[in-house]
Structures are given as structure tokens and as C-alpha cells.
N, C-alpha and C positions, 0 to 999 in steps of 0.2 A: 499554821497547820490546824486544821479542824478537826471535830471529832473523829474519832475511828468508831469502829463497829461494835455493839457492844458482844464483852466477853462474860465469860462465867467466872464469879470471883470465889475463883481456888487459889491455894498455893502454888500446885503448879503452872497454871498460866502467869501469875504473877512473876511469878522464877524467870519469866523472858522480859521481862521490863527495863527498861534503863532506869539509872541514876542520876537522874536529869530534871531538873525544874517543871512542872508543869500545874493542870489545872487535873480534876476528876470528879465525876458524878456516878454514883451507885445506883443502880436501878432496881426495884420491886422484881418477881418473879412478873410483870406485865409490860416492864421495861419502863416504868413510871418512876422519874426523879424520885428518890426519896431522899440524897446528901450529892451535895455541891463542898468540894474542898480545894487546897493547894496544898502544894509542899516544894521545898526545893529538893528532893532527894523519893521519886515516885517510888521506886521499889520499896524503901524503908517504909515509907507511908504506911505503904499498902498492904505492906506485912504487916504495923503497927495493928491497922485496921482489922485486920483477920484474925490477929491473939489478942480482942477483944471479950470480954467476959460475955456469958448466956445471955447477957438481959439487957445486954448494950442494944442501943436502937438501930444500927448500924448490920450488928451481929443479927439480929430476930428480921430484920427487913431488907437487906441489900443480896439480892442473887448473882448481879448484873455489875459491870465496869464499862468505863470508857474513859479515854485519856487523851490530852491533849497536850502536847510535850510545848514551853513556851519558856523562856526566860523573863517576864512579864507576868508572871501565875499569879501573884495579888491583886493586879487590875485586872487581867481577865476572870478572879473568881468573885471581883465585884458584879463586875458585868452579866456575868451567867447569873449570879442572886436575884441582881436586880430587874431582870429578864424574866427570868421565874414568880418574881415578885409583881410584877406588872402582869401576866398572864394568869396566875393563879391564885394573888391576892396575900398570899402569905408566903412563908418560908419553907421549902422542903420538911415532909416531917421529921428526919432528923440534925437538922441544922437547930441548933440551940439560937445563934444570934448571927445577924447580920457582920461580914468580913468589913 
């Protein structure tokens, strides 16, 4: 499955997501990658992500979702990095380190 559309990353949109393994990249208010992740458990994640503190990079930068539900979510979030990385030279600006 391929991305979806992106969404507005609130809680309540969040609240319809499964509990299900996949890939996700947060987007700027411009729809611009700013973090490439995985999780086996999206909902959790993505809550995790939201009751992040004021000053998380995450928190000050990410307006936007999009999700790709996979049981394979470590190699496809190598893949989208290294994707990114090949197109823009570096890393999402908040991606700390390469998966």
C-alpha cells in the first residue's frame, strides 16, 4: 500500500488509525518532509508524537501525516530515508539519524 493523502496531525484524526505496523512522514505546514518514521503499533506512535514537549522538532514543525500501513515498516523506512537522502542530500530536518 502507498501513501495516503496527507492529513492534519491532530488527535482527532489520529483517533481513526489502526494498530497496525507501518511507515509515516510528517509534513511542514507546505507538505515538505520534515520526519520519516516506523512503528509497529501507528496509533500509539502517533499519539506518542503529539504529547511531545513545545520544543520537540517534531512538535514546532510537523502540521501534516501520512501513513503507510506495512508489516515490513524497517525496510520501507530505510528506503523512504534513503530516498530522501538521494533527492535532498541529507536527512529530514527532524530525523536525528539514519534507521
Amino acid at each position: 500500500m502507498a501513501f495516503s493523502q496527507w492529513w492534519s496531525f491532530t488527535d482527532a484524526l489520529v483517533a481513526y488509525d489502526l494498530n497496525q505496523a507501518g511507515v509515516y512522514e510528517f509534513g511542514n505546514s507546505t507538505n515538505d518532509v520534515v520526519y520519516i518514521g516506523s512503528t509497529n503499533d501507528m496509533k500509539r506512535r502517533l499519539k506518542e508524537h503529539l504529547g511531545e514537549g513545545t520544543t520537540s522538532c517534531i512538535k514546532q514543525n510537523a502540521k501534516v501525516y501520512r501513513i503507510e500501513y506495512t508489516p515490513y515498516y524497517l525496510t520501507r523506512e530505510r528506503e523512504l530515508v534513503e530516498e530522501f537522502i538521494r533527492v535532498y542530500g541529507r536527512l529530514p530536518r527532524c530525523n536525528s539519524v539514519r534507521p
